[in-house]
C-alpha positions as CSV (number, residue, x, y, z in Angstrom):
1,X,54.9,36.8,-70.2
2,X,51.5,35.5,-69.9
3,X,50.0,34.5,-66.4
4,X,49.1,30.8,-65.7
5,X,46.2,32.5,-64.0
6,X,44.4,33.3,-67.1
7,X,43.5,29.7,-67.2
8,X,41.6,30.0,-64.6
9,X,39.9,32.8,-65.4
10,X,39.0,31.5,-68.5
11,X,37.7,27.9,-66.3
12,X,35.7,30.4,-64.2
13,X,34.3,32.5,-66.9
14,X,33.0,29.6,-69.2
15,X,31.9,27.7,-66.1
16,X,29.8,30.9,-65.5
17,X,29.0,30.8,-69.2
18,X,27.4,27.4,-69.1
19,X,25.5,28.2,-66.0
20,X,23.8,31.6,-67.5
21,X,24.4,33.5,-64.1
22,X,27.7,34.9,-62.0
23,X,28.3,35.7,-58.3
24,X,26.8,32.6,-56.7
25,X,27.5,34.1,-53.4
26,X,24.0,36.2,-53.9
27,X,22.2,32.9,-53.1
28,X,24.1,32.0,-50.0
29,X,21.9,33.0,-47.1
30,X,23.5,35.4,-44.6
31,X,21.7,34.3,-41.5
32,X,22.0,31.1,-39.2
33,X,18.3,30.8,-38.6
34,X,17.4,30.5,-42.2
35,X,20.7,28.1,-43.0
36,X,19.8,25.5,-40.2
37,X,16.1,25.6,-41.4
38,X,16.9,24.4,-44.8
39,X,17.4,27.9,-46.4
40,X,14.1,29.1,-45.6
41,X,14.0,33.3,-45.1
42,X,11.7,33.7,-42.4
43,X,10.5,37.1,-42.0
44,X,12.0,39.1,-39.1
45,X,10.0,39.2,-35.6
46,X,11.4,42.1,-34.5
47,X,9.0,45.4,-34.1
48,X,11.5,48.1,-33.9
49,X,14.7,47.7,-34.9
50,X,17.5,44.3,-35.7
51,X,21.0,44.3,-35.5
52,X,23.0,41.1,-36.6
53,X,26.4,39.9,-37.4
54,X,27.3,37.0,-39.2
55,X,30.3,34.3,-40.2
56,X,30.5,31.3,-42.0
57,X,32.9,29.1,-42.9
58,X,31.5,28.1,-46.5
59,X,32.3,24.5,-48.1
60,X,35.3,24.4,-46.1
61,X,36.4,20.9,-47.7
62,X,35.8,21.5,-51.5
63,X,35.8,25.6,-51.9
64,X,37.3,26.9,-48.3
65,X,35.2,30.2,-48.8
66,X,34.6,32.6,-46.0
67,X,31.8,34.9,-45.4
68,X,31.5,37.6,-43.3
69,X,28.7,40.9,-42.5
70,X,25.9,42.0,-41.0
71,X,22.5,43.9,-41.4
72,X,20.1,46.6,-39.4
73,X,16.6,46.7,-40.2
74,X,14.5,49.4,-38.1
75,X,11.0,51.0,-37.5
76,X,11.8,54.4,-39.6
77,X,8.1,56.3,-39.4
78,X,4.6,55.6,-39.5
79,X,4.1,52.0,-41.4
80,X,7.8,52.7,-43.3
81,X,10.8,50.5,-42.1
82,X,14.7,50.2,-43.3
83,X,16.7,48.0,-43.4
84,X,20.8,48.1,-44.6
85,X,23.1,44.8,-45.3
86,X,26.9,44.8,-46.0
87,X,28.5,41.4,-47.1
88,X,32.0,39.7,-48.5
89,X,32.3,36.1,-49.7
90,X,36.4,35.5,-49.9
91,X,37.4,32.6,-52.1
92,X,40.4,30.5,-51.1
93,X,43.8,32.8,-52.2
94,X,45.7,31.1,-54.7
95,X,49.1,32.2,-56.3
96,X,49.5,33.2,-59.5
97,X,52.6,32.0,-61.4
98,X,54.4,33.3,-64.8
99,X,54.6,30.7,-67.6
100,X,58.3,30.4,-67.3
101,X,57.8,29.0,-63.7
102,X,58.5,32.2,-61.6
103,X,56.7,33.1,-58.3
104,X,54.4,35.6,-58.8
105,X,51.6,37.5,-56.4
106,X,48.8,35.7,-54.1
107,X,45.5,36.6,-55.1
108,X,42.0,35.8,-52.9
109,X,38.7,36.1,-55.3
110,X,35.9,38.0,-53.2
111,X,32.5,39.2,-54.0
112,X,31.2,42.6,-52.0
113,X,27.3,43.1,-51.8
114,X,26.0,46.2,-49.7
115,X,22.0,47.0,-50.1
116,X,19.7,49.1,-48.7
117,X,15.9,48.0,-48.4
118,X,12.2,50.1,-47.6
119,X,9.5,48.1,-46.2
120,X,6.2,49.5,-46.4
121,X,3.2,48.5,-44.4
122,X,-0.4,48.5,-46.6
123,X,-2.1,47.3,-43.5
124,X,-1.8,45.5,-40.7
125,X,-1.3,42.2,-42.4
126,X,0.1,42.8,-46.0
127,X,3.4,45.1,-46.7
128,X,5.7,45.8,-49.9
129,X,9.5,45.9,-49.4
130,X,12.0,47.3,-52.3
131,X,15.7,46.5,-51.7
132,X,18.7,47.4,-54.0
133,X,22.3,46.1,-54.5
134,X,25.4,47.0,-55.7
135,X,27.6,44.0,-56.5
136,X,31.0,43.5,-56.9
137,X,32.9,40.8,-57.9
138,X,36.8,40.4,-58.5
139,X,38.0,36.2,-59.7
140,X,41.8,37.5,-60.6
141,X,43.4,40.6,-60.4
142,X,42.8,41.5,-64.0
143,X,39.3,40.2,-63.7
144,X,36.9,42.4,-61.7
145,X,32.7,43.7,-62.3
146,X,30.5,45.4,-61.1
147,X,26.8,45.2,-61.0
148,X,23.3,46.3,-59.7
149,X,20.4,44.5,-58.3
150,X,17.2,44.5,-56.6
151,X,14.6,42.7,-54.7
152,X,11.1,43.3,-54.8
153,X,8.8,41.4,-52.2
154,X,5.0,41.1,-51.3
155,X,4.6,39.2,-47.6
156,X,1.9,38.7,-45.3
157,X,1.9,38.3,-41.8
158,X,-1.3,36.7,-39.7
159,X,-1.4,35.7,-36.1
160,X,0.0,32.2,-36.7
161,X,0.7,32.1,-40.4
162,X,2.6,34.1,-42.6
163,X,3.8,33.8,-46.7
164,X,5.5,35.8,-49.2
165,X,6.4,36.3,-52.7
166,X,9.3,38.0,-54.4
167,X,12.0,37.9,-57.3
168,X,15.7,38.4,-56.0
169,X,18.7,39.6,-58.1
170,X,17.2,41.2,-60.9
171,X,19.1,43.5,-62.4
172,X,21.9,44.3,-64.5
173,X,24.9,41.5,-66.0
174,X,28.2,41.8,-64.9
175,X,31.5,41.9,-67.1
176,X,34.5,41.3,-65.8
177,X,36.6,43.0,-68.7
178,X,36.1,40.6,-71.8
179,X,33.6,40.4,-74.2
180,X,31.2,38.4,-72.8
181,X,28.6,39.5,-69.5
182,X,27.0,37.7,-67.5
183,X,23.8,37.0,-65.8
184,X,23.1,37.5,-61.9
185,X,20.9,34.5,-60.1
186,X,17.8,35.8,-60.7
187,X,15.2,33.8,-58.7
188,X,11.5,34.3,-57.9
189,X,10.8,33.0,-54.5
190,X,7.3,32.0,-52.3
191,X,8.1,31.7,-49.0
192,X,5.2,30.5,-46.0
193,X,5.5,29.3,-42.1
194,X,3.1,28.2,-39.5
195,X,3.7,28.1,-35.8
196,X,0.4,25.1,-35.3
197,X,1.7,24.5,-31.3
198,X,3.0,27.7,-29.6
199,X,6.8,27.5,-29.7
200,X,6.8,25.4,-32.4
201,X,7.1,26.9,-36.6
202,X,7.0,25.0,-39.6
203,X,8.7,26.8,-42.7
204,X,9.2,26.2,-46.4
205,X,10.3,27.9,-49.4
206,X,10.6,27.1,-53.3
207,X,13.1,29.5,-55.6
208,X,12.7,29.2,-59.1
209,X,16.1,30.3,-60.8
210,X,16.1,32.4,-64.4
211,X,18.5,30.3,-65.3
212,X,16.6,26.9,-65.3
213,X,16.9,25.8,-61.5
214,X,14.7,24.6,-58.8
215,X,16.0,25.5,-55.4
216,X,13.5,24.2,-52.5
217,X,13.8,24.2,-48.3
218,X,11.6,22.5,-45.4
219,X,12.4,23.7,-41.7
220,X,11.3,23.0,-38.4
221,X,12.1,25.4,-35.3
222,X,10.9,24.6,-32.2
223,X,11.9,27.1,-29.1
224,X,11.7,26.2,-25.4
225,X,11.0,28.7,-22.8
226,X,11.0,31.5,-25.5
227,X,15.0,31.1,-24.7
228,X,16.2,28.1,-26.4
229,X,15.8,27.0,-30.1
230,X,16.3,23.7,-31.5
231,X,16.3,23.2,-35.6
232,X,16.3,20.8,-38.9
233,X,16.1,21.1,-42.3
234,X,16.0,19.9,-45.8
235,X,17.0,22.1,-48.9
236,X,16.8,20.5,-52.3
237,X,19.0,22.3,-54.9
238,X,20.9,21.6,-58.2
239,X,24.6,21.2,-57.7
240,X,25.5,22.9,-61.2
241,X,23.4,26.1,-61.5
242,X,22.0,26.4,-57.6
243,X,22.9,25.8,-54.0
244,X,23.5,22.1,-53.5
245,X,21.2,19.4,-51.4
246,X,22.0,19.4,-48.4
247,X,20.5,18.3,-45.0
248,X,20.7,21.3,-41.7
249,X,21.1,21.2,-37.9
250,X,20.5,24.3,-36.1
251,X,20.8,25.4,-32.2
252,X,19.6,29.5,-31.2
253,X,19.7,31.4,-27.7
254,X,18.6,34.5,-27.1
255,X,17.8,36.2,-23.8
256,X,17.1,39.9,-23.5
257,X,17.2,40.8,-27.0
258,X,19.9,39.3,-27.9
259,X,20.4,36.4,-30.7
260,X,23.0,33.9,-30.4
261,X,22.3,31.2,-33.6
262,X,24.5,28.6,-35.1
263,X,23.9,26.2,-38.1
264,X,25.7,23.1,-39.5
265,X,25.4,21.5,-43.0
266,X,26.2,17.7,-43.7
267,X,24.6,14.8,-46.2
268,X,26.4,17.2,-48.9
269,X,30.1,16.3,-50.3
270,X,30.2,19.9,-51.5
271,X,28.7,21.8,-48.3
272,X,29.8,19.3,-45.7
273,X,31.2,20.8,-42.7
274,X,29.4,24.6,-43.6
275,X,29.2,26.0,-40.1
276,X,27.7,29.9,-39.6
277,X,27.2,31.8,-36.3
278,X,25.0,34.9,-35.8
279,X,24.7,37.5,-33.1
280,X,22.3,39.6,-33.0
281,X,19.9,42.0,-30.7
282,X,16.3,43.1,-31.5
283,X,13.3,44.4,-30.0
């Protein structure tokens, strides 16, 4: 007896067909800063070492995905620093039923991602960081991959400026026991943010999918008493092959070292709702 489950597999695979990439969850960001700010990856400001934990409720009217992890990056030696992530994006469960009618199991579609990054300082200013990922996704219990991918970034940091360049995801395809593999979303990304007024940082990004998307971001962070941090943005995206549009509200404490940060995503019917929190300490 054949599954009704291996129509959606089949929906899910030819949907990831058409779109010439899989595991979308590798162009959610994992931090509540960079959400509320449009998407835009700020670089860290910590000097020694970063330790964060995150949760988001993802799309919780139209998918109901969850994601959940955290990340360390630390001053190793000399002008070398490292930095380790671990991640799971958890699909809504769904029960899978035999043609005939029968009950059968509960299944819950989740993509793992664990990395580890080196950062290397040229000078002062300019650095090179190399991270790599191993991927893996499971849609259905008898449809599972794996895969491998890297980043590969070039960033500068000035007194009140900084920008960087990078491509994400590259790597290998994933199968997930067919025929057929499928791309990652490889991206190439620039990435700059100014801080004109003390307290207060302007930030913006533009990705550039592999697959023929244009993903873009405009934040604005402004902090009060180096304790309280208030933020907007804009992130322009395609709905089919990239993270939606969607408009950002943000709100951050920290004291002490540590980071309290929470984002909220609305003017989206397919992110509307998204709420992520973050807590952190770094020095």
């Amino acid at each position: 007896m054949r599954k009704l489950s291996s129509i959606l597999i089949i929906l899910i695979l030819a949907a990831q067909s058409a779109f010439a990439q899989a595991v979308p969850a590798l162009l959610v960001p994992a931090d509540a800063r960079a959400l509320s700010m449009g998407g835009v990856a700020l670089q860290p400001d910590a000097n020694k070492l970063a330790v964060k934990a995150f949760y988001s409720m993802w799309a919780p009217k139209s998918a109901g995905n969850t994601l959940v992890g955290g990340d360390v990056f630390f001053h190793a030696i000399g002008r070398v620093s490292l930095s380790f992530e671990g991640r799971a994006f958890l699909g809504k469960p769904y029960e899978t039923t035999f043609a005939q009618g029968q009950a059968g199991t509960t299944f819950q579609p989740v993509d793992w991602l664990a990395g580890a990054g080196v950062k290397v300082s040229i000078s002062d200013a300019f650095a090179v960081g190399v991270k790599a990922r191993m991927v893996s996704s499971a849609i259905a219990e008898n449809a599972k991959g794996l895969a491998f991918c890297g980043d590969l970034n070039f960033s500068y940091t000035g007194s009140i400026a900084t920008a960087s360049v990078g491509v994400r995801n590259l790597g290998s395809k994933i199968n997930y026991g067919g025929d057929a593999s499928y791309s990652l979303p490889t991206l190439a990304a620039l990435q700059g943010s100014v801080e004109p007024l003390d307290g207060f940082t302007i930030g913006a990004e533009v990705d550039y999918l592999f697959a023929g998307a244009l993903m873009a971001g405009l934040g604005l962070e402004y902090t009060i008493a180096d304790i309280v941090s208030l933020r907007g943005g804009f992130h322009y995206g395609d709905p089919a092959k990239a993270i939606p549009t969607y408009v950002s509200l943000g709100l951050g404490l920290q004291f002490a070292g540590v980071r309290l940060d929470a984002s909220f995503l609305t003017a989206s019917k397919t992110l509307g709702n998204t709420l992520m929190f973050s807590l952190g300490y770094a020095f």
